[in-house]
C-alpha positions as CSV (number, residue, x, y, z in Angstrom):
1,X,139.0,128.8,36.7
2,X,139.8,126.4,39.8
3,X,143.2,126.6,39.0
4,X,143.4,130.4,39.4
5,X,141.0,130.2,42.3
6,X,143.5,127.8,44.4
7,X,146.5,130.0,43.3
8,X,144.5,133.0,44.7
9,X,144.1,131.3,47.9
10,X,147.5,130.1,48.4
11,X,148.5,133.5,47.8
12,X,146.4,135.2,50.3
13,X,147.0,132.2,52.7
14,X,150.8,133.0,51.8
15,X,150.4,137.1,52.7
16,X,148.4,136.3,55.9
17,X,151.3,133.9,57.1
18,X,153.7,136.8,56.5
19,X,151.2,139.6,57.9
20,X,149.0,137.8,61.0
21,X,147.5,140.7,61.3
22,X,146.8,142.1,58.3
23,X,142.8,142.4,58.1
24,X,142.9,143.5,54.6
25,X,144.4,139.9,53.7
26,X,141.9,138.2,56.0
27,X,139.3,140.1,54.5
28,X,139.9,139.2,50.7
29,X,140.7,135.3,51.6
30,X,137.5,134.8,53.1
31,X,135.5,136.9,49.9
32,X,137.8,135.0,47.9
33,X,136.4,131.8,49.9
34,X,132.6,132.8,49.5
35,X,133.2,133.9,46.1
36,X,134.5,130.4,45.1
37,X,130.9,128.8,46.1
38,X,129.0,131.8,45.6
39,X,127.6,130.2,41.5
40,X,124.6,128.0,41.7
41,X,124.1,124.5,42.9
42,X,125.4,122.4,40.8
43,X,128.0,124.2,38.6
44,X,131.0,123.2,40.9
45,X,134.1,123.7,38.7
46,X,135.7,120.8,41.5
47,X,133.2,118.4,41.0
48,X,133.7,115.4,38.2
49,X,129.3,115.6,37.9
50,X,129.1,118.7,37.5
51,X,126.2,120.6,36.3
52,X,124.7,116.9,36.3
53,X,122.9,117.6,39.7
54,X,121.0,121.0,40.3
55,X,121.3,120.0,44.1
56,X,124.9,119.3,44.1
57,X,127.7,120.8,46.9
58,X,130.7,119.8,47.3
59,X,132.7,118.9,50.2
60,X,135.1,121.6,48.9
61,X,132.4,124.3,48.5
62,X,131.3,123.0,52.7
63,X,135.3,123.7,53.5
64,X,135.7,126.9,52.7
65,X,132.2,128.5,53.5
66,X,133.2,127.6,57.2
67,X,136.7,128.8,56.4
68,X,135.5,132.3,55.3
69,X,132.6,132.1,58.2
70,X,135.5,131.5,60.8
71,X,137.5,134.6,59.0
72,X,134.4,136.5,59.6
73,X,134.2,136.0,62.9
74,X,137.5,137.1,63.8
75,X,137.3,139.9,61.9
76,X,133.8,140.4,64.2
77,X,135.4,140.2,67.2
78,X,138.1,142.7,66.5
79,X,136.0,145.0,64.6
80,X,132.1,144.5,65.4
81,X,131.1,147.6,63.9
82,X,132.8,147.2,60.7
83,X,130.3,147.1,57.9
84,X,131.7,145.4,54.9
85,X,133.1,142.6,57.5
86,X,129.4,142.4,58.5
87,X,127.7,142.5,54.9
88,X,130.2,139.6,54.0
89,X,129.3,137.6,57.0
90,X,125.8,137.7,55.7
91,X,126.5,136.5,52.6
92,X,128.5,133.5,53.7
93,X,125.5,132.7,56.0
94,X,123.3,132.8,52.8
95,X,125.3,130.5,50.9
96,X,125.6,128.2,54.3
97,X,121.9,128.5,54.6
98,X,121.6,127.8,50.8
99,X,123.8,124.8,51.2
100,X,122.3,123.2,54.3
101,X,118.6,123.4,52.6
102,X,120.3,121.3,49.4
103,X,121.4,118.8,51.6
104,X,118.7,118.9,53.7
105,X,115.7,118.1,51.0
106,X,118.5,115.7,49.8
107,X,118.3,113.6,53.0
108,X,114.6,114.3,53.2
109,X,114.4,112.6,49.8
110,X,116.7,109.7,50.4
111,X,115.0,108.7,53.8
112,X,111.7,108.8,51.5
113,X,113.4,105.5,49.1
């Protein structure tokens, strides 16, 4: 649920406050961040339509791809040849990618009417 989701971010958020340099923490907050948009379009738990719009993102689901993508990317820097920070990366870039082709055929179609 959203509820435990938030809780589980505040958490981590809570842990990487405590432990900056904790990689482990950074690592789970931004899956954690993914993970939270990671369902289809249109079946945002945050969103008062949803399920209504096949199409649909939220601002929320934009927020914390680029959360997790900027998590990533530290991680990259200190550790380029890590892997599983790699593999998650590519995911996140998915979902972006996923995300900016919704919008994008949505702006396609408005401009259209």
């Amino acid at each position: 649920s959203e509820k435990s989701l938030l809780r589980a971010i505040e958490l981590l958020d809570k842990l990487i406050a405590i432990h900056p340099d904790n990689e482990t923490y950074q690592y789970q907050l931004a899956e954690t961040l993914w993970a939270s948009c990671s369902r289809p379009m249109g079946r945002s738990p945050n969103s008062p339509t949803s399920g209504t719009d096949p199409n649909e993102i939220t601002k929320i689901d934009v927020e914390r791809l680029e959360q997790a993508l900027q998590i990533c990317n530290n991680l990259l820097q200190k550790q380029p040849q890590e892997s599983a920070y790699q593999a998650l990366k590519g995911t996140i870039l998915s979902r972006i990618g996923q995300a900016s082709g919704v919008v994008g055929r949505a702006k396609a179609i408005e401009s259209l009417t």
